[in-house]
PDB file of N, CA, C and O in Angstrom, chain B, residues numbered from 101:
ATOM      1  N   UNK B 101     -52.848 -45.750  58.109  1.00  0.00           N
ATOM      2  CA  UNK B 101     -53.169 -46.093  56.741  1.00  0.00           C
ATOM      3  C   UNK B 101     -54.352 -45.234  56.300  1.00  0.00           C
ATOM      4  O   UNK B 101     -55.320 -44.957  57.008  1.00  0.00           O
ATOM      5  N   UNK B 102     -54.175 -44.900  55.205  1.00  0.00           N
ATOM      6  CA  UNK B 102     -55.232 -43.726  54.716  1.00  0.00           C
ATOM      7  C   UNK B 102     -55.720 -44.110  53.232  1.00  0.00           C
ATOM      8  O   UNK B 102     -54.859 -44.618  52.513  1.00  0.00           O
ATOM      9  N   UNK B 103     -56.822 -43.952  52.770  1.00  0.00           N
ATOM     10  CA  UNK B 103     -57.719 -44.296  51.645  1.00  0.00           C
ATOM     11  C   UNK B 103     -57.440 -42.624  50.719  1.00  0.00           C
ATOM     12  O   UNK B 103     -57.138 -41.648  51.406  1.00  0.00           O
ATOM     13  N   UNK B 104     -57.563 -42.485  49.358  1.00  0.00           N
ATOM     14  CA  UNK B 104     -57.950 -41.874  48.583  1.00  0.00           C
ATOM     15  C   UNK B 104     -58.975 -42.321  47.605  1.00  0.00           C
ATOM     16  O   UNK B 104     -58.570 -42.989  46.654  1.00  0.00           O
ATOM     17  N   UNK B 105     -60.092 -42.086  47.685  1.00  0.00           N
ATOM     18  CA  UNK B 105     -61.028 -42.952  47.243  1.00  0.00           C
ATOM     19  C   UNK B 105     -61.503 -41.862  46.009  1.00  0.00           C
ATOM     20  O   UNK B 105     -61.393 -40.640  46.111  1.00  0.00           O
ATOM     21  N   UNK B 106     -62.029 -42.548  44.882  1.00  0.00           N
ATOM     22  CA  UNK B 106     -62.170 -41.665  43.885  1.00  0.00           C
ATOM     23  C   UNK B 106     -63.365 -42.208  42.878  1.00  0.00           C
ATOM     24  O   UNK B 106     -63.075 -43.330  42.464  1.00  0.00           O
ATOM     25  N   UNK B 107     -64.270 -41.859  42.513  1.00  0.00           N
ATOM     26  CA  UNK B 107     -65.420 -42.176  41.651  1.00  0.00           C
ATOM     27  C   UNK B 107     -65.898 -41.892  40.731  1.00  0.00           C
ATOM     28  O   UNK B 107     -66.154 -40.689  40.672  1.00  0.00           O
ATOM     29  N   UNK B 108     -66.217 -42.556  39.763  1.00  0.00           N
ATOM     30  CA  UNK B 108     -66.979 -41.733  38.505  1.00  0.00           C
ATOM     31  C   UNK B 108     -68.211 -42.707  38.227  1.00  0.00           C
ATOM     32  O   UNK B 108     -68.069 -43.927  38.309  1.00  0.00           O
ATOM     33  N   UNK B 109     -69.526 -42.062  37.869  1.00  0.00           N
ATOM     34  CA  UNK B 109     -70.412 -42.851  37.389  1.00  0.00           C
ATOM     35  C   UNK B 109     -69.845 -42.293  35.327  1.00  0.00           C
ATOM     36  O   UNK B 109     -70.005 -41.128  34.963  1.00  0.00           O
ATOM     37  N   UNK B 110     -69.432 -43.042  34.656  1.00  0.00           N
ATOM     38  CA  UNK B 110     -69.212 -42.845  33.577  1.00  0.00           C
ATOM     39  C   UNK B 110     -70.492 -43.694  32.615  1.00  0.00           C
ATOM     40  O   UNK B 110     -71.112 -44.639  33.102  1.00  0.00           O
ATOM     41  N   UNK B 111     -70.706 -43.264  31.436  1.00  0.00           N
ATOM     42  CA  UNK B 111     -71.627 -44.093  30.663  1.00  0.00           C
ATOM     43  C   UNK B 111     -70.816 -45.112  30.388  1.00  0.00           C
ATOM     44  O   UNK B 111     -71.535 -46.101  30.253  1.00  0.00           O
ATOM     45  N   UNK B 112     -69.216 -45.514  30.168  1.00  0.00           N
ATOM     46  CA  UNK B 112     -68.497 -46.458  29.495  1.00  0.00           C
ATOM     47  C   UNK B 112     -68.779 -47.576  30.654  1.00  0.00           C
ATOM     48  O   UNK B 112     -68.616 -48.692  30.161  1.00  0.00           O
ATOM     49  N   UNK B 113     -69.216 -47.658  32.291  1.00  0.00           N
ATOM     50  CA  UNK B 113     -69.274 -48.675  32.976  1.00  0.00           C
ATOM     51  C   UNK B 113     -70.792 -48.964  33.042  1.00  0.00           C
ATOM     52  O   UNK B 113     -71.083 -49.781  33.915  1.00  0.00           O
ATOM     53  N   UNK B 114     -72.153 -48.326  32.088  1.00  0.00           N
ATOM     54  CA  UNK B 114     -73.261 -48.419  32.507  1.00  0.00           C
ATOM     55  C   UNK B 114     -73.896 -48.222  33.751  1.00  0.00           C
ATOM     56  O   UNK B 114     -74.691 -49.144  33.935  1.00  0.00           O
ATOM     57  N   UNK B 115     -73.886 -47.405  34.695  1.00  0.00           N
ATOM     58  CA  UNK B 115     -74.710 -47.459  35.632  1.00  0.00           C
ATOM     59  C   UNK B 115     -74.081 -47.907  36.547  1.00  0.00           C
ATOM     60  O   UNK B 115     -74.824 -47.912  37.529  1.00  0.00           O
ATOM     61  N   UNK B 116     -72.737 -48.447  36.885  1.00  0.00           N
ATOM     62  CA  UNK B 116     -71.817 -48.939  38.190  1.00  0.00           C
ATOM     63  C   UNK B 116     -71.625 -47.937  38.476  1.00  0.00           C
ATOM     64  O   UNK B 116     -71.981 -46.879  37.956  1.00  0.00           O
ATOM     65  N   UNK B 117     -70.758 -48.240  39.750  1.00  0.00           N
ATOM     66  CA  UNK B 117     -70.170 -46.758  40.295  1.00  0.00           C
ATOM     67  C   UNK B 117     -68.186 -47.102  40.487  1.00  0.00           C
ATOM     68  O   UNK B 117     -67.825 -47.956  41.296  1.00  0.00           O
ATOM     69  N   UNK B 118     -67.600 -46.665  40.016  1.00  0.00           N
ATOM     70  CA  UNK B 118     -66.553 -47.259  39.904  1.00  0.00           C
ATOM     71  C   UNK B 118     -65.598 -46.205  41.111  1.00  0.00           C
ATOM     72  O   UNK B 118     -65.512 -45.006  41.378  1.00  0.00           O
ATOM     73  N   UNK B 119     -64.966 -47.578  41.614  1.00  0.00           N
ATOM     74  CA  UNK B 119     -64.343 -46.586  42.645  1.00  0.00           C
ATOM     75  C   UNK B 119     -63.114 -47.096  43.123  1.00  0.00           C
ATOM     76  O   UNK B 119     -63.058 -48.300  43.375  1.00  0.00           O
ATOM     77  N   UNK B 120     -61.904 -46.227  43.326  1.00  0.00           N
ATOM     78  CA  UNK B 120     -60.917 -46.526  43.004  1.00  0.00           C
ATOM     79  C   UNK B 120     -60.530 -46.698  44.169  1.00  0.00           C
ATOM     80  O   UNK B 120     -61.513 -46.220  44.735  1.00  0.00           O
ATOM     81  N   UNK B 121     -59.577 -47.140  45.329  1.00  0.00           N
ATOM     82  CA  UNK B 121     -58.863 -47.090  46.588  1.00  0.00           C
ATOM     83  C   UNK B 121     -57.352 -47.134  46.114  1.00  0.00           C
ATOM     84  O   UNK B 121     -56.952 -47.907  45.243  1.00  0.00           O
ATOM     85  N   UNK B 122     -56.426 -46.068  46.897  1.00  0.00           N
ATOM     86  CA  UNK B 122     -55.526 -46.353  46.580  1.00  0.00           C
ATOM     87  C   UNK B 122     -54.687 -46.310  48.313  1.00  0.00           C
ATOM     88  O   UNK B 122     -54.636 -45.307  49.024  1.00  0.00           O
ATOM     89  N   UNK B 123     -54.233 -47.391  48.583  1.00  0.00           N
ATOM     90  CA  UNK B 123     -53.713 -46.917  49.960  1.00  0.00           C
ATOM     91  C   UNK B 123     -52.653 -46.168  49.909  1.00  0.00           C
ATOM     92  O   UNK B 123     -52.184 -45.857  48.814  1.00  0.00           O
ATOM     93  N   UNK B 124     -51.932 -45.627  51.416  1.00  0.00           N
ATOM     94  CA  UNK B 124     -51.067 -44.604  51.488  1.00  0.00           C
ATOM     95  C   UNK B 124     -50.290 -45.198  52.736  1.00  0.00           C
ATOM     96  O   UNK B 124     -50.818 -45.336  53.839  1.00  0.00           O
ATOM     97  N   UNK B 125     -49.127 -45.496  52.476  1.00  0.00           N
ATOM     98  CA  UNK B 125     -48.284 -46.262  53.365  1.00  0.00           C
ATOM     99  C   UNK B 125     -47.613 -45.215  53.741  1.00  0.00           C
ATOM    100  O   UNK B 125     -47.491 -44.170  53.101  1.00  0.00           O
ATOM    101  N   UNK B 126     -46.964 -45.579  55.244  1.00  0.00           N
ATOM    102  CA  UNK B 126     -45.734 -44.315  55.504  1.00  0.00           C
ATOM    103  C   UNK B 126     -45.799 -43.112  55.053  1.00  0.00           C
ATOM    104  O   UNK B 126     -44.828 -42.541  54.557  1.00  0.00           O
ATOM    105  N   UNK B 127     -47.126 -42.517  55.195  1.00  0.00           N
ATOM    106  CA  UNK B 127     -47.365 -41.016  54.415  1.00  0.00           C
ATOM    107  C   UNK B 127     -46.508 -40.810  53.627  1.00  0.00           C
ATOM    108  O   UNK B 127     -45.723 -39.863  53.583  1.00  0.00           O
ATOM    109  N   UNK B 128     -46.644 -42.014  52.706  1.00  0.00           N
ATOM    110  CA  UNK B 128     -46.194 -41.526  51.371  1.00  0.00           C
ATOM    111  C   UNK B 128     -46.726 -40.851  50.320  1.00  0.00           C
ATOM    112  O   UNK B 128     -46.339 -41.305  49.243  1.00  0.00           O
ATOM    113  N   UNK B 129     -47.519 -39.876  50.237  1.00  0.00           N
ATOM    114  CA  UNK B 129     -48.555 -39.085  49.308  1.00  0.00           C
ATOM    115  C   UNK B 129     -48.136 -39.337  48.035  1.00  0.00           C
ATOM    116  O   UNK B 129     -48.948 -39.930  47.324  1.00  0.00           O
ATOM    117  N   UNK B 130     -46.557 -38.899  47.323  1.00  0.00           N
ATOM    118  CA  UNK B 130     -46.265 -38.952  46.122  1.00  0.00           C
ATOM    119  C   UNK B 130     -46.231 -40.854  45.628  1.00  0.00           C
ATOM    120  O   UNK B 130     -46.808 -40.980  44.548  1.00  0.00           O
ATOM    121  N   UNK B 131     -45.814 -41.942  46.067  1.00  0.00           N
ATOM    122  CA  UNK B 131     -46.240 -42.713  45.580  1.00  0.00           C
ATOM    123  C   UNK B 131     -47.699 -42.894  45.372  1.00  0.00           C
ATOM    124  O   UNK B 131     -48.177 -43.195  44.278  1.00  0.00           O
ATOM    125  N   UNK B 132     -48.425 -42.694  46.502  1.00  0.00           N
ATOM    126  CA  UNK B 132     -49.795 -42.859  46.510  1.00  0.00           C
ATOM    127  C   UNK B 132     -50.761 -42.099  45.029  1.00  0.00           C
ATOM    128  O   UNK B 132     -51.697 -42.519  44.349  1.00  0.00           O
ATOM    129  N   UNK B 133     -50.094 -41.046  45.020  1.00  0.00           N
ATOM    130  CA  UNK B 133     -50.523 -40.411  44.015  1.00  0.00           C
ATOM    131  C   UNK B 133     -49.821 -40.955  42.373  1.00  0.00           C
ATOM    132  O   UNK B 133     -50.629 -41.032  41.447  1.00  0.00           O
ATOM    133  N   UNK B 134     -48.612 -41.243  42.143  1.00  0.00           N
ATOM    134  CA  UNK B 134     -48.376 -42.590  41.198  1.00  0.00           C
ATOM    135  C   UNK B 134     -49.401 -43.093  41.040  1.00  0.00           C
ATOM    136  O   UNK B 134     -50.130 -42.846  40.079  1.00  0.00           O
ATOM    137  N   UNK B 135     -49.772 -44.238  42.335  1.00  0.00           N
ATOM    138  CA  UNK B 135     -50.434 -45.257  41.630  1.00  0.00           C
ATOM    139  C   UNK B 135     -51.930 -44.961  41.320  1.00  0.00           C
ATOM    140  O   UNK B 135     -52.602 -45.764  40.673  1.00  0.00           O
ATOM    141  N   UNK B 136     -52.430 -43.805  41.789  1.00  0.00           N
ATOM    142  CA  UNK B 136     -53.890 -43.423  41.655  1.00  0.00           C
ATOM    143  C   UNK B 136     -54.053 -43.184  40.097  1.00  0.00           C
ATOM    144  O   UNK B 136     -54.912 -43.559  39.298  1.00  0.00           O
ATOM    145  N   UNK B 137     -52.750 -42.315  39.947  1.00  0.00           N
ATOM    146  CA  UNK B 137     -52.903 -42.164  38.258  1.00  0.00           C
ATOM    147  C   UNK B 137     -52.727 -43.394  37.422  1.00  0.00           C
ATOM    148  O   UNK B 137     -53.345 -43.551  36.369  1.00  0.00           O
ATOM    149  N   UNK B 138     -51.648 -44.498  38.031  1.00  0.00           N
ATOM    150  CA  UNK B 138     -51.676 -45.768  37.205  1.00  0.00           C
ATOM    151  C   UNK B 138     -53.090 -45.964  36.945  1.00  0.00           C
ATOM    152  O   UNK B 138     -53.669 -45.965  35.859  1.00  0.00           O
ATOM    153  N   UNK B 139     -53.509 -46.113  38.000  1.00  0.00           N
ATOM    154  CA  UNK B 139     -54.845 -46.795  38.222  1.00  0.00           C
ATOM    155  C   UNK B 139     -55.673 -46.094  37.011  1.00  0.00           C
ATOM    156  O   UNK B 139     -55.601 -46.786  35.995  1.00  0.00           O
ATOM    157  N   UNK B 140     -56.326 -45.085  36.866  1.00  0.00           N
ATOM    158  CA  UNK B 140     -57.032 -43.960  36.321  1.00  0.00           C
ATOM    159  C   UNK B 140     -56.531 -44.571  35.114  1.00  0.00           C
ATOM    160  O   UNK B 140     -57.102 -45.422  34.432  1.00  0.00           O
ATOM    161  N   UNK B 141     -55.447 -44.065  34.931  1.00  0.00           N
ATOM    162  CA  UNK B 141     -54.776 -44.562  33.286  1.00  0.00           C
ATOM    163  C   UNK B 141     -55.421 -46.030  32.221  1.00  0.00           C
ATOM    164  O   UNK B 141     -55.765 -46.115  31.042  1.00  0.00           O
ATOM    165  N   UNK B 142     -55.334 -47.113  33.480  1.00  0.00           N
ATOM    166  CA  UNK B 142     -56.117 -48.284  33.435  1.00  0.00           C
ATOM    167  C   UNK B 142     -57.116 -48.384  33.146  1.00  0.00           C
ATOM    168  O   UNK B 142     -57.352 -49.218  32.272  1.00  0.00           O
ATOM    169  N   UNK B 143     -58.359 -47.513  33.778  1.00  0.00           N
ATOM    170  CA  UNK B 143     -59.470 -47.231  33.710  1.00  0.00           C
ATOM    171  C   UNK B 143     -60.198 -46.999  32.402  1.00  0.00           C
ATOM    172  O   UNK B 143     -61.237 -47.423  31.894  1.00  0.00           O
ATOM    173  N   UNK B 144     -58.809 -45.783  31.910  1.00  0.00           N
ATOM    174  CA  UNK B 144     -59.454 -45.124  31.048  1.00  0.00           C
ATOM    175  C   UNK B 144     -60.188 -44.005  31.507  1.00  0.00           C
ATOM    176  O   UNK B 144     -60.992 -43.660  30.640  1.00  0.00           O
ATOM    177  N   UNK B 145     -60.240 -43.244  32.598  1.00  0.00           N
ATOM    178  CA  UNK B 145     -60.821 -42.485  33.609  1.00  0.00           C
ATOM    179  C   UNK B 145     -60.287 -40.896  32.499  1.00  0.00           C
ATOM    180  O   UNK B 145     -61.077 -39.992  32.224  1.00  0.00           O
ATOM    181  N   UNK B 146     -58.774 -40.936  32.031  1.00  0.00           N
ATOM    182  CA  UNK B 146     -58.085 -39.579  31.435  1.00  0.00           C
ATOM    183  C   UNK B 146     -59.160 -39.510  30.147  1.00  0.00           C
ATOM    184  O   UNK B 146     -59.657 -38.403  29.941  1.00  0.00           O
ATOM    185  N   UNK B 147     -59.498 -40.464  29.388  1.00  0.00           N
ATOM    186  CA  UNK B 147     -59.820 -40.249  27.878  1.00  0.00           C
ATOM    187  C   UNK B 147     -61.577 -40.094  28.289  1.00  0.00           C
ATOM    188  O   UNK B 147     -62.401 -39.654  27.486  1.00  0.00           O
ATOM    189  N   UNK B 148     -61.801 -40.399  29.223  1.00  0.00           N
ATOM    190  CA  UNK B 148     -63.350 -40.581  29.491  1.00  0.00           C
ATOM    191  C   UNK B 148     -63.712 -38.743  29.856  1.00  0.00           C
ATOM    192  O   UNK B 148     -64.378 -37.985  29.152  1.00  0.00           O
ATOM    193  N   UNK B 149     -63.261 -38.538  30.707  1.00  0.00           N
ATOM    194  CA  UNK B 149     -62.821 -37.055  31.306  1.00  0.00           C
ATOM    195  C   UNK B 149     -63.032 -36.344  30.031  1.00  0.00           C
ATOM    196  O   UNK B 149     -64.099 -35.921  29.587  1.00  0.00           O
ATOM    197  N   UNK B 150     -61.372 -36.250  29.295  1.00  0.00           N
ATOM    198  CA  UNK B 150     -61.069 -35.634  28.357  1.00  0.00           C
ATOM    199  C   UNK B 150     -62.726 -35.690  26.665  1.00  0.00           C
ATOM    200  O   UNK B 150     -62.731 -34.879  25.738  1.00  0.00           O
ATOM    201  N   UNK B 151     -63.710 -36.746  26.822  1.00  0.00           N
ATOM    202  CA  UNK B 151     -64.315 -36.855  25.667  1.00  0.00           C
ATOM    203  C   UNK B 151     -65.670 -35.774  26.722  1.00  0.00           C
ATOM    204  O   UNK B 151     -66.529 -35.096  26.158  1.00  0.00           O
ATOM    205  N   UNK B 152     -65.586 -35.837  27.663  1.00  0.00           N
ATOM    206  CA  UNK B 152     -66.684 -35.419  28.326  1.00  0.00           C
ATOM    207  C   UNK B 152     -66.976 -34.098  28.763  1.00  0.00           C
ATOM    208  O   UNK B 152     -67.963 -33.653  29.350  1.00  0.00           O
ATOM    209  N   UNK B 153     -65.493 -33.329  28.201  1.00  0.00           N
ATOM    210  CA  UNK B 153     -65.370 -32.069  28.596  1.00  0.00           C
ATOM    211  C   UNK B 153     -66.100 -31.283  27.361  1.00  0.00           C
ATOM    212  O   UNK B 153     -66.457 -30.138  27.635  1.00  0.00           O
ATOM    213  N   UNK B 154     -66.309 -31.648  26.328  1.00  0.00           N
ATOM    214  CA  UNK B 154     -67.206 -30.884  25.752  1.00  0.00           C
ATOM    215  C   UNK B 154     -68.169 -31.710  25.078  1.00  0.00           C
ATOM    216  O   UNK B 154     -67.771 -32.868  24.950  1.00  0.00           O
ATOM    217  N   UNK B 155     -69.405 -31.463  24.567  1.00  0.00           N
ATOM    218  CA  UNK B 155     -70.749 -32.162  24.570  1.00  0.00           C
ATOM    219  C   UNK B 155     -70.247 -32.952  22.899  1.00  0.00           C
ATOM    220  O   UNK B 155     -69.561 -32.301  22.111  1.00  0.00           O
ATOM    221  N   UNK B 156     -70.738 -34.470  22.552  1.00  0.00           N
ATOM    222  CA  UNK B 156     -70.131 -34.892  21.500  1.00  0.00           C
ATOM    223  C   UNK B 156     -71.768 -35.529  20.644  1.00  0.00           C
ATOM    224  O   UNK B 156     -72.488 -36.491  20.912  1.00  0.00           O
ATOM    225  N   UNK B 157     -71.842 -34.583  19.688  1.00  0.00           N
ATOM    226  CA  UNK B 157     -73.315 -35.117  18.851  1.00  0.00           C
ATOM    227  C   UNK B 157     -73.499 -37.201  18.984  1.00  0.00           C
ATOM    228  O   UNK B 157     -72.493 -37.906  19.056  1.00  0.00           O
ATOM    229  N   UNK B 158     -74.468 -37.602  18.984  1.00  0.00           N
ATOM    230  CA  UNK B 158     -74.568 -39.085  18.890  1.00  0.00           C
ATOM    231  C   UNK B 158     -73.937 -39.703  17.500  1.00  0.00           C
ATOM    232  O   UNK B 158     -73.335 -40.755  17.289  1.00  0.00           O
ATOM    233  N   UNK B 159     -74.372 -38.475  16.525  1.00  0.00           N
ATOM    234  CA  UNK B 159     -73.813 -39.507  15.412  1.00  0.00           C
ATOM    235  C   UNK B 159     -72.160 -39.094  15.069  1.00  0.00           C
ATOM    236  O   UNK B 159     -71.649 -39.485  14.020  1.00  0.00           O
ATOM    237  N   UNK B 160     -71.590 -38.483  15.805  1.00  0.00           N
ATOM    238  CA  UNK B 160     -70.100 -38.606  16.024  1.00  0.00           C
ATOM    239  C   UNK B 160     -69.391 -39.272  16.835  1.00  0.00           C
ATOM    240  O   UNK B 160     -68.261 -39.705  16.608  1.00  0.00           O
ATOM    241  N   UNK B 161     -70.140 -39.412  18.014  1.00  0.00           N
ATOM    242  CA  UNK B 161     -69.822 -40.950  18.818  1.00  0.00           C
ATOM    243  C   UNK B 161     -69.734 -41.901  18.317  1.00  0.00           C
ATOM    244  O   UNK B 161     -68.675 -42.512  18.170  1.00  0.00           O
ATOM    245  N   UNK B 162     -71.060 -42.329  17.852  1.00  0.00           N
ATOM    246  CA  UNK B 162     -70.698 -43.807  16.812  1.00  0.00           C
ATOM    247  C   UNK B 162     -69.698 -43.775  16.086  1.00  0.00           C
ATOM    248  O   UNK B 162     -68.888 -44.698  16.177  1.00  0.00           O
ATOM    249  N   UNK B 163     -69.487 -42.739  15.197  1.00  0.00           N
ATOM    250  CA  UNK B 163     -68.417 -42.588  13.898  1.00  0.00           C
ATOM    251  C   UNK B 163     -67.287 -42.914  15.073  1.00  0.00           C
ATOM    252  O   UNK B 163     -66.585 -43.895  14.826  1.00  0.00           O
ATOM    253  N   UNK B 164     -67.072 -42.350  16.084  1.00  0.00           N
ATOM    254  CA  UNK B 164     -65.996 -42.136  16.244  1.00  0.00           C
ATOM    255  C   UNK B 164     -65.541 -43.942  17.390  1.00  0.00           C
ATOM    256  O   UNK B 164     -64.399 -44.401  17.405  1.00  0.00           O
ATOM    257  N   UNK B 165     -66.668 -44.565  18.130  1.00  0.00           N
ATOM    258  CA  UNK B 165     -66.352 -46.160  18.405  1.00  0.00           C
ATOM    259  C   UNK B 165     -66.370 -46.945  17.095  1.00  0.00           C
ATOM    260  O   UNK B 165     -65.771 -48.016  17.185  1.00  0.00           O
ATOM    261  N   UNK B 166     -66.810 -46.730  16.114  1.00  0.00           N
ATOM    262  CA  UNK B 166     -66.781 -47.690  14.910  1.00  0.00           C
ATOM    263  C   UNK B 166     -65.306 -47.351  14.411  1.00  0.00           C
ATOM    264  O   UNK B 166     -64.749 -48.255  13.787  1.00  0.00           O
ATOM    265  N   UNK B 167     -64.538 -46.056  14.623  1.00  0.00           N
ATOM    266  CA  UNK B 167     -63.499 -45.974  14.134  1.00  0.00           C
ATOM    267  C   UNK B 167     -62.445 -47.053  15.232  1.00  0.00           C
ATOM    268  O   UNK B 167     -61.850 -48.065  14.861  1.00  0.00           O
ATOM    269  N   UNK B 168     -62.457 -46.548  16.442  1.00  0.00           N
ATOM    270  CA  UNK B 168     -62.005 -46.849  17.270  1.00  0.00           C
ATOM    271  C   UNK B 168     -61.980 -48.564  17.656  1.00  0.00           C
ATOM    272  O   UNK B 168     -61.136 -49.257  18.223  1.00  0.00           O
ATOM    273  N   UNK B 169     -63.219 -48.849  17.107  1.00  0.00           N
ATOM    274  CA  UNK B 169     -63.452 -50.576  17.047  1.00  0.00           C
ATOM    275  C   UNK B 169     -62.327 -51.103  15.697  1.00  0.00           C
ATOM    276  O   UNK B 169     -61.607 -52.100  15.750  1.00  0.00           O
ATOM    277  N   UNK B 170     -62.410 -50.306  14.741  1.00  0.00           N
ATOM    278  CA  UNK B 170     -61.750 -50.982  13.313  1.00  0.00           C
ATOM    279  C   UNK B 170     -60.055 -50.906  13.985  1.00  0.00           C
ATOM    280  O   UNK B 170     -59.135 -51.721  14.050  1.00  0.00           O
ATOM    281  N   UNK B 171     -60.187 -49.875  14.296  1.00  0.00           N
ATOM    282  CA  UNK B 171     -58.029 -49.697  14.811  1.00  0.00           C
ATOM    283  C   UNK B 171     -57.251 -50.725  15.649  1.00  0.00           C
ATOM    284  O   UNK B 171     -56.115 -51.188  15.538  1.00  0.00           O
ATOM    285  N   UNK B 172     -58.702 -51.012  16.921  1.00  0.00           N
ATOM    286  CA  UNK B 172     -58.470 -51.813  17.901  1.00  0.00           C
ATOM    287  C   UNK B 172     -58.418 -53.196  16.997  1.00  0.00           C
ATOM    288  O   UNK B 172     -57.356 -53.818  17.026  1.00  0.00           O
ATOM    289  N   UNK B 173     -59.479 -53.701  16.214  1.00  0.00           N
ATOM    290  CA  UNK B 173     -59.153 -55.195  15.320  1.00  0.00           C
ATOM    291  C   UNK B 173     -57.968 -55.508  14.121  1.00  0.00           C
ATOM    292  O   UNK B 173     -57.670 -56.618  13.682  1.00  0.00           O
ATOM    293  N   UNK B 174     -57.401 -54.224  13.738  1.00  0.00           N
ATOM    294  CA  UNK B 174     -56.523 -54.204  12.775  1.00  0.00           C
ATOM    295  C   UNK B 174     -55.274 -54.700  14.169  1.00  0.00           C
ATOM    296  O   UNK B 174     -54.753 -55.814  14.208  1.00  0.00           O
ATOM    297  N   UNK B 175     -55.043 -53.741  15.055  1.00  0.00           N
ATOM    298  CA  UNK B 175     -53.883 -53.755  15.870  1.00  0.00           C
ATOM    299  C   UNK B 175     -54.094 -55.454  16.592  1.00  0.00           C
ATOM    300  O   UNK B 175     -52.978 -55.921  16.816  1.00  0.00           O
ATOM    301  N   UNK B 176     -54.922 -56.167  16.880  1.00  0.00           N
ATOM    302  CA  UNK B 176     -55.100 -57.404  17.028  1.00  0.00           C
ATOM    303  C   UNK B 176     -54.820 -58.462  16.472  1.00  0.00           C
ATOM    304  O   UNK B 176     -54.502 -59.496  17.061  1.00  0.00           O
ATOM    305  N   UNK B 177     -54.927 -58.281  15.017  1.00  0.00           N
ATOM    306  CA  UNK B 177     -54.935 -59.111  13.798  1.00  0.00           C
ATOM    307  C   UNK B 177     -53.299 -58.876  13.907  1.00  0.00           C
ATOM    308  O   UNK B 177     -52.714 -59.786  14.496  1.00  0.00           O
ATOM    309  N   UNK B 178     -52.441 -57.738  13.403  1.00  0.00           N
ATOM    310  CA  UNK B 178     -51.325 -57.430  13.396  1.00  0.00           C
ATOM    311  C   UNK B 178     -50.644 -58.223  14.607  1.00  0.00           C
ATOM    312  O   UNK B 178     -49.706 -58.912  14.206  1.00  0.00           O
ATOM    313  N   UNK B 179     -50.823 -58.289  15.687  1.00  0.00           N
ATOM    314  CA  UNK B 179     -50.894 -58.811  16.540  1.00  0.00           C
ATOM    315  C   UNK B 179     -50.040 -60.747  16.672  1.00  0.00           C
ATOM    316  O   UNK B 179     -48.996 -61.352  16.913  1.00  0.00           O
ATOM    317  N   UNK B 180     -51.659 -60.925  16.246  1.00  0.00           N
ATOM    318  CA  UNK B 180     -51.758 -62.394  16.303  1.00  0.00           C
ATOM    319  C   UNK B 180     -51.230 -62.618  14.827  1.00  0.00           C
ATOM    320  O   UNK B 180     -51.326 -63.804  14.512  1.00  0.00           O
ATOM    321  N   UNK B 181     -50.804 -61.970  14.026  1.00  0.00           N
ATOM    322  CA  UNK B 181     -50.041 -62.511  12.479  1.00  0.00           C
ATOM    323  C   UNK B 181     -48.152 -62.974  13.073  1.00  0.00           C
ATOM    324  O   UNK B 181     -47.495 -64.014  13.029  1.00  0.00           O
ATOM    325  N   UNK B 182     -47.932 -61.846  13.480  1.00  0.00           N
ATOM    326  CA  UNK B 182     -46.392 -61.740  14.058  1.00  0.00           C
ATOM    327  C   UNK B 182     -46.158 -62.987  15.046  1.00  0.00           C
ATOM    328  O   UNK B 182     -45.073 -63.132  15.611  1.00  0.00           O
TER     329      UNK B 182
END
């Protein structure tokens, strides 16, 4: 049995250290690697990556969670109406 262990200190977890295990049964690498990305996907690990690859001014961050906060409460509301 074998570990792929994987970490990010991201600002979105404050100061944790987040760390992923994914086991590996029957040297199975390609499932193993599936679920690492499930996992990641979950995380949010792709969009965290992807905002971090180039430097983002503070007052476009905000603009851009205040946007991201309004989409997330509209899609909620929509949600809980249906």
């Amino acid at each position: 049995m074998q570990y792929l262990p994987v970490c990010d200190n991201s600002s979105h977890f404050k100061g944790t250290k987040l760390t992923i295990q994914v086991t590996v049964k029957d040297n199975n690498l390609e499932q193993a690697l599936r679920s690492l990305k499930k996992k990641m996907q979950r995380e949010g690990l792709y969009k965290e990556m992807k905002l971090r690859k180039h430097y983002e001014k503070p007052c476009l961050r905000r603009a851009r969670e205040k946007e991201e906060s309004i989409r997330r409460v509209r899609k909620l509301s929509r949600r809980n109406n249906d």
